[in-house]
Residue frames relative to the residue before (quaternion, step in Angstrom):
aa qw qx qy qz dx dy dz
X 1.0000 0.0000 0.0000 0.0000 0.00 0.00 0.00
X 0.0918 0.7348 -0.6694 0.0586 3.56 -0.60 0.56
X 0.7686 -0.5401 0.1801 0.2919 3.65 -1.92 0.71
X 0.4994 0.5865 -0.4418 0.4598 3.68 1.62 0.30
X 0.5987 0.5312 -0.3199 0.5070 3.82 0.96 -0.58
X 0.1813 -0.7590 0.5844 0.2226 3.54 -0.28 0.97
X 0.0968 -0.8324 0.5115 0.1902 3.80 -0.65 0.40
X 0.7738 -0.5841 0.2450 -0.0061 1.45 -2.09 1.68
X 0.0945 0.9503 -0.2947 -0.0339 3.87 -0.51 0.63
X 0.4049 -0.7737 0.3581 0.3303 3.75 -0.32 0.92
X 0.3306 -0.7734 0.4888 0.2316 3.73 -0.72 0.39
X 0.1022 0.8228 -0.5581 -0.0323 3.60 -0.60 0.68
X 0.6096 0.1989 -0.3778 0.6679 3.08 -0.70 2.05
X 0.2476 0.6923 -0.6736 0.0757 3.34 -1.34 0.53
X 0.0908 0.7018 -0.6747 0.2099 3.70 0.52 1.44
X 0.9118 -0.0424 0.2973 0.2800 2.75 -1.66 -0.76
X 0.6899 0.4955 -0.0958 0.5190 3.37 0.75 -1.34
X 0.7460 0.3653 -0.1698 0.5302 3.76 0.36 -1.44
X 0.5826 0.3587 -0.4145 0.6001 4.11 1.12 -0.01
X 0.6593 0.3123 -0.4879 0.4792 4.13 0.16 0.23
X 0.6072 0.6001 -0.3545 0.3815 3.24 0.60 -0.63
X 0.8116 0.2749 -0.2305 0.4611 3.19 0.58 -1.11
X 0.6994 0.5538 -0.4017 0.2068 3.77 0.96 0.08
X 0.3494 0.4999 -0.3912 0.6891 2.88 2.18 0.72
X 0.7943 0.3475 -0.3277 0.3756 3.56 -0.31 -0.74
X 0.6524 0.5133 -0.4232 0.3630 4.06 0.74 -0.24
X 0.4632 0.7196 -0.3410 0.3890 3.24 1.48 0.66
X 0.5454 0.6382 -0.3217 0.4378 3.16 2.02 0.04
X 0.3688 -0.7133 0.5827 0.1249 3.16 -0.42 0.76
X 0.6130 0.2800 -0.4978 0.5459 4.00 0.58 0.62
X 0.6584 0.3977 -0.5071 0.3888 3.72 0.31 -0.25
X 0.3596 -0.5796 0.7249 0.0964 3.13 -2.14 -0.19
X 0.1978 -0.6441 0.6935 0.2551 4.09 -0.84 0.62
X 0.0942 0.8004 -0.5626 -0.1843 3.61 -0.40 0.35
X 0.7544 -0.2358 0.0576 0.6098 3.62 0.96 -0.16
X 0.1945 -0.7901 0.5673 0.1267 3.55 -1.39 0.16
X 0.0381 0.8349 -0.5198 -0.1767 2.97 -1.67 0.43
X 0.0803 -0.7919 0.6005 0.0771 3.99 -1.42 0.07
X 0.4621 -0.7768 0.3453 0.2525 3.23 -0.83 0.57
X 0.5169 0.4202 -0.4369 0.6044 3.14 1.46 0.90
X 0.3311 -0.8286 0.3613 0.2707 3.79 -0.08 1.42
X 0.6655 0.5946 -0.2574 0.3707 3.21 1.29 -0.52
X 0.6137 0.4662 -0.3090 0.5572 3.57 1.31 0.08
X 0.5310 0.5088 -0.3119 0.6016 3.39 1.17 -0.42
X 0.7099 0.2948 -0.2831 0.5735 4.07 0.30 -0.54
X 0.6503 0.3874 -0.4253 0.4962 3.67 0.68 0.25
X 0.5989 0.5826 -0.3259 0.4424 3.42 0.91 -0.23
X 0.6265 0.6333 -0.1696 0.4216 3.25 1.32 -1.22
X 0.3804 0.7094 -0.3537 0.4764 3.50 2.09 -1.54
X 0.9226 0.3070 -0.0851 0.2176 2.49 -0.81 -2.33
X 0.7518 0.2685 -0.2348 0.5546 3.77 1.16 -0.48
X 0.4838 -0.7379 0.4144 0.2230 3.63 0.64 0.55
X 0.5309 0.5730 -0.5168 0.3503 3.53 0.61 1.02
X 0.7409 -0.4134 0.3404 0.4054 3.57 -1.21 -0.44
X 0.0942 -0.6657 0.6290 0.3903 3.44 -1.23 -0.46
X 0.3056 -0.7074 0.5464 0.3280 3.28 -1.51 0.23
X 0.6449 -0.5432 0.2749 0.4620 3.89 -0.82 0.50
X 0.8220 0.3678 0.1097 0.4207 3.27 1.40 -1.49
X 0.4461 -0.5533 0.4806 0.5138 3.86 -0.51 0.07
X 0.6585 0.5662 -0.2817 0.4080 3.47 0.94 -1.06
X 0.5695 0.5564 -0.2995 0.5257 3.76 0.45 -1.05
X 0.8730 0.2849 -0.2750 0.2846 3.67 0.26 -1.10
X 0.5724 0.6171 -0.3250 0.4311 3.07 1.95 -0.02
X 0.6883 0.2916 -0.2566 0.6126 3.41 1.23 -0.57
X 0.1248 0.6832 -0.6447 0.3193 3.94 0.90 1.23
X 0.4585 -0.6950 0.4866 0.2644 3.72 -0.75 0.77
X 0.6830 0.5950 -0.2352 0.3524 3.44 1.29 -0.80
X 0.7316 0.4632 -0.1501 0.4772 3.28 1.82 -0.94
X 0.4402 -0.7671 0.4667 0.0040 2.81 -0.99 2.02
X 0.7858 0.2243 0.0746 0.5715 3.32 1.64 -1.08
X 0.1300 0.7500 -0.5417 -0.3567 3.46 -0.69 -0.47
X 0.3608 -0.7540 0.5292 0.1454 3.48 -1.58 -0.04
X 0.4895 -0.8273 0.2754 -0.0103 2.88 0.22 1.94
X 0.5544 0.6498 -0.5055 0.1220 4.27 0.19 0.21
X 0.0697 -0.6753 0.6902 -0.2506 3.34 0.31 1.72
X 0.5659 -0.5990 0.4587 0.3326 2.81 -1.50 -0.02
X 0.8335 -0.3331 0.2004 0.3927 3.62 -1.52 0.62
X 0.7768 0.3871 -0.1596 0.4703 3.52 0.36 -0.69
X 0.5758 0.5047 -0.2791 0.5794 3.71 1.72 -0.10
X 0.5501 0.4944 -0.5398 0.4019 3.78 0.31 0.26
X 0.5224 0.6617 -0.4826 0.2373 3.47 0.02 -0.05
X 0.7483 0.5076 -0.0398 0.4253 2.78 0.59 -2.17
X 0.8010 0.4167 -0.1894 0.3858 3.62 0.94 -1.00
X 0.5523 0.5152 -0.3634 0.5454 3.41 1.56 -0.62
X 0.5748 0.6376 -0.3064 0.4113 3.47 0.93 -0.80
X 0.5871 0.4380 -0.2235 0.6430 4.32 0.97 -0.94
X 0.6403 0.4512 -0.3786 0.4930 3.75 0.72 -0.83
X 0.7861 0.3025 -0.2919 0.4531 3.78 0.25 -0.77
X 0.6217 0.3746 -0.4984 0.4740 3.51 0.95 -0.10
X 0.6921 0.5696 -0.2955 0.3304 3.63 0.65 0.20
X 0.1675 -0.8513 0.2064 0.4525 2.88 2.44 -0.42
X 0.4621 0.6542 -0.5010 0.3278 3.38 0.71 0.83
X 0.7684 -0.6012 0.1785 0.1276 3.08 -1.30 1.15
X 0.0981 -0.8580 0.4738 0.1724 4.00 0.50 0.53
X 0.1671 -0.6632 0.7295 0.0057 3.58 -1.92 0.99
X 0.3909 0.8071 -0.4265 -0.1181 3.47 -0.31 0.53
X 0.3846 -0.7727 0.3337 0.3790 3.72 -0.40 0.72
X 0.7254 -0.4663 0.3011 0.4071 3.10 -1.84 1.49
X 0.4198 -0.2225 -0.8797 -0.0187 1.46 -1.82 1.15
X 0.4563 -0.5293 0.3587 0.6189 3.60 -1.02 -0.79
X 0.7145 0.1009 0.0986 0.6853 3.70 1.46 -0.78
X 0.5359 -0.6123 0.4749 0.3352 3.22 -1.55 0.79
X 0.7959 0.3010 -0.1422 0.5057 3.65 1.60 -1.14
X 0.6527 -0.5762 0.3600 0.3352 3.72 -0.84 0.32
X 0.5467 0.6032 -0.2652 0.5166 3.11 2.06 -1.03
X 0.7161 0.4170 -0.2663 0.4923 3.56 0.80 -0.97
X 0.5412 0.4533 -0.4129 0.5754 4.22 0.62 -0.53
X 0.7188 0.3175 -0.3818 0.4866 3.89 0.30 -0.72
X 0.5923 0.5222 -0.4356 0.4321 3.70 0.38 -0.30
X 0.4323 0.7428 -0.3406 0.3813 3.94 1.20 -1.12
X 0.6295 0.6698 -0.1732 0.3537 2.65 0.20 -2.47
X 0.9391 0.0550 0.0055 0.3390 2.92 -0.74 -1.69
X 0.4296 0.4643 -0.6471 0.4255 3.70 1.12 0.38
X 0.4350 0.6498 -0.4802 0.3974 4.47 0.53 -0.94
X 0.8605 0.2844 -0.2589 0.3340 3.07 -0.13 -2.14
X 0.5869 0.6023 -0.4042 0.3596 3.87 0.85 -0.62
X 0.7290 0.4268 -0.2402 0.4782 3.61 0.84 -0.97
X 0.3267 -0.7346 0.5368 0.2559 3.52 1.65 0.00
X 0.4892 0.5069 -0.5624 0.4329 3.70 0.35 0.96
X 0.7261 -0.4976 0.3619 0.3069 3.85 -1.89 0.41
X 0.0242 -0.7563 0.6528 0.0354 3.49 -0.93 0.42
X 0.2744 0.6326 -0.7102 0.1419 3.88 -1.06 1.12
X 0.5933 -0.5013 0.6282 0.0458 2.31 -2.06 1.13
X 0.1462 -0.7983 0.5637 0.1534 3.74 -0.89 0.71
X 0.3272 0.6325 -0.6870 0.1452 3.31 0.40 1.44
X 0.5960 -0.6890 0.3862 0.1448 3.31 -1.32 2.11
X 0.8347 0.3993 -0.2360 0.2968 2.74 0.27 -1.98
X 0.5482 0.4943 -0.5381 0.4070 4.09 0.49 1.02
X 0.6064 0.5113 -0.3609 0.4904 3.09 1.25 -0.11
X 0.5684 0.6035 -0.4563 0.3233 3.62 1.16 -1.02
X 0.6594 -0.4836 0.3125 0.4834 4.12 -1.38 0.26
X 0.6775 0.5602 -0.3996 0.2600 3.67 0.49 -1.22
X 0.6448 0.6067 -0.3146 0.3424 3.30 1.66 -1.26
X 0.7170 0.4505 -0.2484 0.4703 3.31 1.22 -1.22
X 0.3677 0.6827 -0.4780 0.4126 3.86 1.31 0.28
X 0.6380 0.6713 -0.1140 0.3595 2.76 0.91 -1.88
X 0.6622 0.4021 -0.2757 0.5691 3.68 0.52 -1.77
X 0.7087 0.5004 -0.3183 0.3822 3.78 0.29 -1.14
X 0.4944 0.6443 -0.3405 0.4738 3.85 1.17 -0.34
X 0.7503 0.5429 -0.0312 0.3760 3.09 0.63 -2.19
X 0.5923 0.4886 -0.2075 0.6061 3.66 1.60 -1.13
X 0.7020 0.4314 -0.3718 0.4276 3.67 0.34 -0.86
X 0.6028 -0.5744 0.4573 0.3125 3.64 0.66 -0.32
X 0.3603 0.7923 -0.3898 0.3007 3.20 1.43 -0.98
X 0.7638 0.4381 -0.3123 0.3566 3.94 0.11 -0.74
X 0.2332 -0.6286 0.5478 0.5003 3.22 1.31 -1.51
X 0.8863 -0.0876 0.2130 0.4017 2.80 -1.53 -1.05
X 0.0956 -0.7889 0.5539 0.2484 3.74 -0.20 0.04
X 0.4898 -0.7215 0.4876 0.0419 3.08 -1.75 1.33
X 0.6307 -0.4939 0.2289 0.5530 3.16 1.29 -1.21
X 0.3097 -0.8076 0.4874 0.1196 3.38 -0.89 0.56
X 0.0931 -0.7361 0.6704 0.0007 3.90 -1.28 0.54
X 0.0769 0.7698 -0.6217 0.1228 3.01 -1.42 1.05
X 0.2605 -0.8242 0.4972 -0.0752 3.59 -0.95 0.98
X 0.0558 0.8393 -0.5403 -0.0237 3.41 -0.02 1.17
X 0.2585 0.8139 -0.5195 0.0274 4.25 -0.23 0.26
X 0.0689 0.6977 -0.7081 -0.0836 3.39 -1.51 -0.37
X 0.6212 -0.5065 0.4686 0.3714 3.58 -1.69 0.37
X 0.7500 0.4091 -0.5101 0.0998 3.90 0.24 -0.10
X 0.3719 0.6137 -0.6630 0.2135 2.96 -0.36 1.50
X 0.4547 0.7096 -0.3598 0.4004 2.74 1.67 0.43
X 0.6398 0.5408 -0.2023 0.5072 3.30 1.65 -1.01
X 0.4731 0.6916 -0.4322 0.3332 3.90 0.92 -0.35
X 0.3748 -0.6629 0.6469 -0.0407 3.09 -1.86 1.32
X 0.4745 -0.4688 0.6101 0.4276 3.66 -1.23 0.12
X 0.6656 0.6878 -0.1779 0.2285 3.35 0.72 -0.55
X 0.6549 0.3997 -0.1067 0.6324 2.71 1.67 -1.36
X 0.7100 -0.5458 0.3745 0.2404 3.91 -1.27 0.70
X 0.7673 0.4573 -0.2661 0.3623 2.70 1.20 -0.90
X 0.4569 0.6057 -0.4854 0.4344 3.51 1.42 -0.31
X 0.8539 0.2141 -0.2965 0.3703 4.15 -0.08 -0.53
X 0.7813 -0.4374 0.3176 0.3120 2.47 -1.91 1.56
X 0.8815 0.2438 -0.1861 0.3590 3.79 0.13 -1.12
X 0.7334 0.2374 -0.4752 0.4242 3.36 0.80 0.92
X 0.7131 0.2573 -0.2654 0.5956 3.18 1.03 0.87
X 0.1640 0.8523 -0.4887 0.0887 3.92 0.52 1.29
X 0.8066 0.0983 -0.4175 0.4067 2.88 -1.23 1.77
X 0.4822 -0.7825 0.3292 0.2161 3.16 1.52 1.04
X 0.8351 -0.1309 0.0027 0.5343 4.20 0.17 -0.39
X 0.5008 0.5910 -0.4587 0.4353 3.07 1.55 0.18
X 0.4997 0.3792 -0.4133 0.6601 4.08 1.16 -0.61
X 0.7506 0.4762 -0.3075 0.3395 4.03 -0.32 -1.44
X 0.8585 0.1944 -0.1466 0.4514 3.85 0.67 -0.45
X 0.7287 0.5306 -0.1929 0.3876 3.46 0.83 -1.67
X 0.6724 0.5121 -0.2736 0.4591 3.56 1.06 -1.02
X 0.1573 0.6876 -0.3084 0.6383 3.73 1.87 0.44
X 0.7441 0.3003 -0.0027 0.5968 3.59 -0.62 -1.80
X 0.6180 0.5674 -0.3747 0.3946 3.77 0.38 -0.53
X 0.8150 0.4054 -0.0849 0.4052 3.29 0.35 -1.77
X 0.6551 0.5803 -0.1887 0.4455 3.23 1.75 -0.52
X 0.5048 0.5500 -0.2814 0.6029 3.06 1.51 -0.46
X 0.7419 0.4805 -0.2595 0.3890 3.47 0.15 -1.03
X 0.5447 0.5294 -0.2794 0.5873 3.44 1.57 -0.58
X 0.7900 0.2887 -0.2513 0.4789 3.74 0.86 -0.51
X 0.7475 0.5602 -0.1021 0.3421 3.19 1.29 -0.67
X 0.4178 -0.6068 0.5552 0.3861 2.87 1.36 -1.57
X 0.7282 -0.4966 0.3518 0.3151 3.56 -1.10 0.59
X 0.3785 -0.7197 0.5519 0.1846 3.72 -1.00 0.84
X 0.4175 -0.7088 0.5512 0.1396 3.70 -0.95 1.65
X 0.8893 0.0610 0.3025 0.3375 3.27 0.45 -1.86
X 0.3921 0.8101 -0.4295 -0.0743 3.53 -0.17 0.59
X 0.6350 -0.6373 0.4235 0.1063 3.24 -1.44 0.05
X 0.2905 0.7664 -0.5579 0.1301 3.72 1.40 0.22
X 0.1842 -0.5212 0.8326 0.0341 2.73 -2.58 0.09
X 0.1522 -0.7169 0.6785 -0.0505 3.59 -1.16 1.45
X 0.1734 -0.7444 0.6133 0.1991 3.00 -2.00 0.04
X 0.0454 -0.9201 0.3676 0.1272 3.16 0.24 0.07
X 0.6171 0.5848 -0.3183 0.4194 3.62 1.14 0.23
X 0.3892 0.6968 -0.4268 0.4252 3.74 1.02 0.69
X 0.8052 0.1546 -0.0247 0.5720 3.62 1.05 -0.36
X 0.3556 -0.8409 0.2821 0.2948 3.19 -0.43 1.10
X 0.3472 0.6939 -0.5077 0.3744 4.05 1.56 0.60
X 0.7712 -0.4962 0.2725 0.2911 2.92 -1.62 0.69
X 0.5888 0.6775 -0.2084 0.3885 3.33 1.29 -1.65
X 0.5407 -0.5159 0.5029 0.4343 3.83 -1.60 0.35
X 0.4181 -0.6577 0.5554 0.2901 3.76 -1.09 0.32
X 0.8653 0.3394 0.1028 0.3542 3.60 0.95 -1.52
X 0.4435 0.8359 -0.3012 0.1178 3.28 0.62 0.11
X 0.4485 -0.7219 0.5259 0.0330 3.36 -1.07 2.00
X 0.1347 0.8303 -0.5387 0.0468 3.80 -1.02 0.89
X 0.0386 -0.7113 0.6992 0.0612 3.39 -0.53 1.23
X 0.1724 -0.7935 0.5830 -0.0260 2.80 -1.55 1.42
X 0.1796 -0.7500 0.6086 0.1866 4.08 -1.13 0.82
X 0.0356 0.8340 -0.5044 -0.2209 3.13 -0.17 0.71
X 0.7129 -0.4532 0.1459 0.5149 4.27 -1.01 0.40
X 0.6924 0.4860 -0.4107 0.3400 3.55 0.69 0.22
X 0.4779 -0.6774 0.3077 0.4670 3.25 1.94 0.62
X 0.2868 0.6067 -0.6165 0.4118 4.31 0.93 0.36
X 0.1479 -0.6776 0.7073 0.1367 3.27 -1.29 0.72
X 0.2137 0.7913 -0.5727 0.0136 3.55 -1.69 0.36
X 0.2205 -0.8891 0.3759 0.1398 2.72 -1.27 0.57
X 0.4366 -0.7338 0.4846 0.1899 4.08 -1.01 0.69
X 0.1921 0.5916 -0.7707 -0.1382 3.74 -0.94 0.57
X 0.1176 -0.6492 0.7464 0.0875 2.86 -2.39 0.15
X 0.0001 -0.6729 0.7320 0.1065 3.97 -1.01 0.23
X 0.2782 -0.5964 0.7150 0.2360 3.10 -1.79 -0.45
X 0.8087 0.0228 -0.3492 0.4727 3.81 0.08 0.84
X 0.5247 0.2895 -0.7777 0.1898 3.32 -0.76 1.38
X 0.8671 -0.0808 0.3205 0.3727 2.87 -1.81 -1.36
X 0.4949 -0.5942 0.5079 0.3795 3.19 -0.71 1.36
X 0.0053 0.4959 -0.8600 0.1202 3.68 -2.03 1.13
X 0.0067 0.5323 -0.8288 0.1724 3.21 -1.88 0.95
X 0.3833 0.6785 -0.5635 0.2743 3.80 -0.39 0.76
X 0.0267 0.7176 -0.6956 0.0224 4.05 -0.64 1.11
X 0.1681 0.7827 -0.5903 -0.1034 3.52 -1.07 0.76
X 0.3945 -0.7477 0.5192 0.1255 3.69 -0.94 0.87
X 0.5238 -0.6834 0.4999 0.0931 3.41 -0.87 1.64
X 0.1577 0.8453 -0.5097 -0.0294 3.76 -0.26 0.05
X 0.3921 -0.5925 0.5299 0.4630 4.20 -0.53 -0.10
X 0.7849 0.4156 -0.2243 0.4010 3.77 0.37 -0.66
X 0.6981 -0.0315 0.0945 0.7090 4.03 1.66 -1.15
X 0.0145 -0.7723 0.6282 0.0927 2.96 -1.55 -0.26
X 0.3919 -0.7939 0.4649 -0.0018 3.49 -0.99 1.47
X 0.1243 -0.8176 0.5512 -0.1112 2.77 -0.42 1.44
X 0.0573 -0.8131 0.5754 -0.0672 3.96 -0.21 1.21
X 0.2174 0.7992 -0.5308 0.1797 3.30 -1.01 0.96
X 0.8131 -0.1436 0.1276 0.5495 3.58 -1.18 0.64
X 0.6064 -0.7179 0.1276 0.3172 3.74 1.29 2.24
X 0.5010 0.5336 -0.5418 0.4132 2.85 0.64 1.93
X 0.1577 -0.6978 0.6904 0.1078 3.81 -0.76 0.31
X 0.0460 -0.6661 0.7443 -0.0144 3.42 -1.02 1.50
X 0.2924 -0.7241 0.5847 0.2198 3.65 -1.41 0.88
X 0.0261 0.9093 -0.3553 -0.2152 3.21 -0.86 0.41
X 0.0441 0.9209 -0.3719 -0.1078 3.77 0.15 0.59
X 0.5498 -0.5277 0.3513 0.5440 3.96 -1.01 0.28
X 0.6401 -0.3902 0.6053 0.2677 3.30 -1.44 -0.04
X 0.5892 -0.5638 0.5376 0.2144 3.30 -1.18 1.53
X 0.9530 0.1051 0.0236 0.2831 3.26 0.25 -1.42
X 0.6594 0.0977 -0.1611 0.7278 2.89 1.71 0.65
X 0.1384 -0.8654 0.4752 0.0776 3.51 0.06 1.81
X 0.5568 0.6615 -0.4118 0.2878 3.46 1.20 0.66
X 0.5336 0.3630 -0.2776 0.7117 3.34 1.99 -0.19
X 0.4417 -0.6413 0.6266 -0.0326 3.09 -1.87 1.41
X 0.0825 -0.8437 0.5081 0.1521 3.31 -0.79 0.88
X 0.3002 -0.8171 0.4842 0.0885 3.63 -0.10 0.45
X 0.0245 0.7241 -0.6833 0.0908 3.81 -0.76 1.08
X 0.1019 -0.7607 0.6155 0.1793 3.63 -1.29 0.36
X 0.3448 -0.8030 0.4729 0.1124 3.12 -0.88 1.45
X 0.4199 -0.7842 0.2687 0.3694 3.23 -1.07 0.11
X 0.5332 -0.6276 0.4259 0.3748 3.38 -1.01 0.56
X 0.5187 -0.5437 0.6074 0.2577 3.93 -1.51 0.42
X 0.1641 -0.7489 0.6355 0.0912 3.25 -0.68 1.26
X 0.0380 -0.7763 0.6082 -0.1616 2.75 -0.76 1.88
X 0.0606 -0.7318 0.6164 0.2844 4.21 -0.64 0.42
X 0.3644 -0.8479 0.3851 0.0043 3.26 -0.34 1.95
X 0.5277 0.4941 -0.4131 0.5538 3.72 1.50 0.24
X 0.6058 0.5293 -0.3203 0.5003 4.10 1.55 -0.65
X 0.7344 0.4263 -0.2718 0.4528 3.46 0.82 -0.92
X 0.6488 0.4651 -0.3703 0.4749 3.33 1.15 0.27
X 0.4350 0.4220 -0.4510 0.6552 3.77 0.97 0.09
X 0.7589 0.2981 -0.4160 0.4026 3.35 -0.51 -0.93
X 0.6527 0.5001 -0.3748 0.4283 3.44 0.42 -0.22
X 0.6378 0.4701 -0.3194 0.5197 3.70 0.97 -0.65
X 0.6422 0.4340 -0.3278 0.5402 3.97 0.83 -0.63
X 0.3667 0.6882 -0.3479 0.5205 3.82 1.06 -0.11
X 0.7400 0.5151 0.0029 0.4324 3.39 0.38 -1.84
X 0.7724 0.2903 -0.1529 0.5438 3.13 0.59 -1.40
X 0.5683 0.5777 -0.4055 0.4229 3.97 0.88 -0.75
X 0.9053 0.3717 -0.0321 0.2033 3.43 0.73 -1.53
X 0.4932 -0.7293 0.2838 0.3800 2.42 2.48 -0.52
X 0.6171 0.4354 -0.3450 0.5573 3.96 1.54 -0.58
X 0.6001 -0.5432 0.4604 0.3645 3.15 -1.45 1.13
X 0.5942 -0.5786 0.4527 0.3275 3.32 -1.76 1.15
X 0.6616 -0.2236 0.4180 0.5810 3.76 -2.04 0.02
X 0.8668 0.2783 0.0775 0.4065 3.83 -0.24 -2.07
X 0.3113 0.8162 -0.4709 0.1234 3.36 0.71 1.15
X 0.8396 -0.0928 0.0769 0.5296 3.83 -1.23 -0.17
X 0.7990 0.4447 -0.2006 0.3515 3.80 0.70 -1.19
X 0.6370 0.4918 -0.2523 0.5373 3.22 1.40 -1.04
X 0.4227 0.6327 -0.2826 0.5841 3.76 1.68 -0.56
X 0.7781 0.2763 -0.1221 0.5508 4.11 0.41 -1.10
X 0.4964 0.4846 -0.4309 0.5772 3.60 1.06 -0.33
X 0.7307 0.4946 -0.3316 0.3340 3.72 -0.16 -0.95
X 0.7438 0.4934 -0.1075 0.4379 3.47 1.38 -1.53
X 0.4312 0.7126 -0.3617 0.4189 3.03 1.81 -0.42
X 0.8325 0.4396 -0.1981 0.2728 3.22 0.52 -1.77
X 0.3899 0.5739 -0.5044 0.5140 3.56 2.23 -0.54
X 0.8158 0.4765 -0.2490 0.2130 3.19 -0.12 -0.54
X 0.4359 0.5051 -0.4387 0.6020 3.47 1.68 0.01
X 0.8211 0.4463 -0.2525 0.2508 2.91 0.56 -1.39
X 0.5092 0.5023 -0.4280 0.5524 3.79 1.51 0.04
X 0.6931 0.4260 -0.3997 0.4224 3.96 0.86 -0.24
X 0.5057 0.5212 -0.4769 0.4951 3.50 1.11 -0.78
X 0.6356 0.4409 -0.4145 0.4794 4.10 -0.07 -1.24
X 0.8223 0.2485 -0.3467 0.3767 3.93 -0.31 -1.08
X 0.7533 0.4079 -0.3399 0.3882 3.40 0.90 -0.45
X 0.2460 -0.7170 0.5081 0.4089 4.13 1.54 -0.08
X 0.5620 0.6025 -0.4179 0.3827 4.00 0.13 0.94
X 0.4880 -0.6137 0.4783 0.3955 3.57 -0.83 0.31
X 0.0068 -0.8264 0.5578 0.0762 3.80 -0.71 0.02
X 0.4966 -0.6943 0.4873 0.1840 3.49 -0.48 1.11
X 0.7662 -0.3563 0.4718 0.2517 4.03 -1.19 0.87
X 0.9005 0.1931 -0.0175 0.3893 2.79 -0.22 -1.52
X 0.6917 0.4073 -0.3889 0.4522 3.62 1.25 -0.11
X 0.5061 0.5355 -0.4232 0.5273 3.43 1.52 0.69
X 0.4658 0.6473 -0.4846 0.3595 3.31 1.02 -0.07
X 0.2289 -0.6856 0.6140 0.3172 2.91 0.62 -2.17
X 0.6543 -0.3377 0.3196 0.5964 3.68 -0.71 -0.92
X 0.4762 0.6119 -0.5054 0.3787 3.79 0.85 0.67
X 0.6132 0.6550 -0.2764 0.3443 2.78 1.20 -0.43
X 0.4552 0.5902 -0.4313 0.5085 3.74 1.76 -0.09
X 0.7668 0.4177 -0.3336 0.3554 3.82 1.02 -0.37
X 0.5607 0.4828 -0.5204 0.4263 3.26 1.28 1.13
X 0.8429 -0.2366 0.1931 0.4430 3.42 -1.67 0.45
């Protein structure tokens, strides 16, 4: 295989999610659909429709598909183990979207089945890949802010409002901390791309607004090792908000519903603010992330969003579900546990 051969990949999952995804992302021109599967056959042969590839009867069948170089994982939360695991014992390459795992035990298992079989591991966490983020990094590099003060960001939407016993997402244990794993860890991974790595945080939840298992609400103030402080909200039933803005001594960026407004004091009167919106990089941020995973796998260097930045991200849900039950700050790394030897 070499970087003209677009490779060739198996899909696992094909809900709801893995059809948007892919009707932006089959625009890469290094990937391949080679076949899919799900364990509902009929979503898997509708998947197969709309992107013209195969299905395979089995999880198993589509991993040991001669054609598949890779697979690409958007099962649900509590299904990445088990498949990335057949992929590396098959030596075929693994994509799965964020999380990397519902449990720290299972992302640390990932890891090291990947690193043993000496094959790729990435995490699909988009929104660093999406334009506003890279606006953002390109802000932050130029100096342009100054110093930075601190930064806040808010990711929600009403569907917890839409949840079933039925659906996964309503219990606590296949879906823990409910939009904190489903939204915040998003705002997480993005931060850490602009920020650097999270020391410490500090959350508070609520969980009695809806009648599912999961938290409804959840507040996070984060330190992250470069001593920046911020902070994260998230809910699960209002109106969708998505809005990070970054504190600076010289500007400050302010991104929202795919705009970035700078803002800076007046030259000549630092009490009025002048405000310019820049433009964002038009990026299709589900394409630049295949093309980024065939990268990886062609060349062999660890993806942008790989296993660690994937366990770094999950780490902090997890302080941040001990900091809330336990009303204490809780360091990263003592949520890790001994996973925590598989960061940097």
């Amino acid at each position: 295989m070499g970087t003209g051969t677009p490779l060739g990949l198996g899909i696992v999952g094909t809900g709801g999610w893995a059809r948007s995804f892919w009707s932006d992302a089959q625009t890469c021109p290094e990937i391949e659909l080679v076949t899919c599967w799900n364990r509902t056959p009929e979503r898997a042969e509708k998947f197969a429709e709309q992107f013209d590839c195969e299905v395979s009867p089995t999880l198993e069948a589509l991993v040991e598909h001669p054609r598949v170089e890779a697979i690409a994982n958007f099962a649900a939360n509590n299904f990445h183990r088990l498949p990335a695991e057949l992929a590396a014992a098959a030596k075929k390459h693994v994509f799965t979207d964020k999380p990397i795992a519902n449990t720290i035990e299972d992302a640390a298992a990932m890891i090291r089945c990947c690193e043993e079989a000496a094959v790729t591991l990435m995490v699909g966490h988009s929104s660093r890949y999406a334009g506003t983020a890279r606006t953002l990094k390109s802000l932050l590099d130029s100096g342009r802010l100054g110093r930075l003060a601190m930064a806040e960001g808010n990711i929600s939407h009403s569907g917890g409002t839409r949840l079933t016993a039925e659906r996964w997402r309503w219990h606590r244990e296949e879906a823990p901390g409910g939009p904190l794993m489903q939204l915040s860890i998003h705002m997480f991974d993005t931060m850490h791309c602009l920020f650097g790595p999270t020391r410490r945080v500090t959350a508070l939840s609520n969980s009695s607004l809806l009648p599912s298992e999961i938290e409804d609400v959840i507040l996070t103030l984060l330190e992250f090792e470069s001593g920046l402080l911020a902070y994260v909200g998230t809910n699960y039933l209002s109106a969708s908000a998505s809005f990070l803005r970054i504190y600076g001594r010289d500007a400050s960026a302010y991104s929202e519903e795919g705009k970035i407004v700078v803002a800076a004091p007046n030259r000549d009167e630092p009490w009025i603010t002048d405000r310019e919106e820049v433009s964002i990089q038009n990026i299709n941020a589900p394409a630049a992330e295949m093309r980024e995973f065939a990268r990886a796998v062609w060349t062999g260097r660890a993806p942008e969003t790989g296993g660690t930045e994937g366990l770094l991200a999950l780490g902090v849900v997890w302080a941040c579900l001990m900091s809330a039950q336990q009303g204490r700050p809780v360091e990263v790394r003592e949520a890790l546990g001994e996973a925590a030897s598989l960061l940097p």
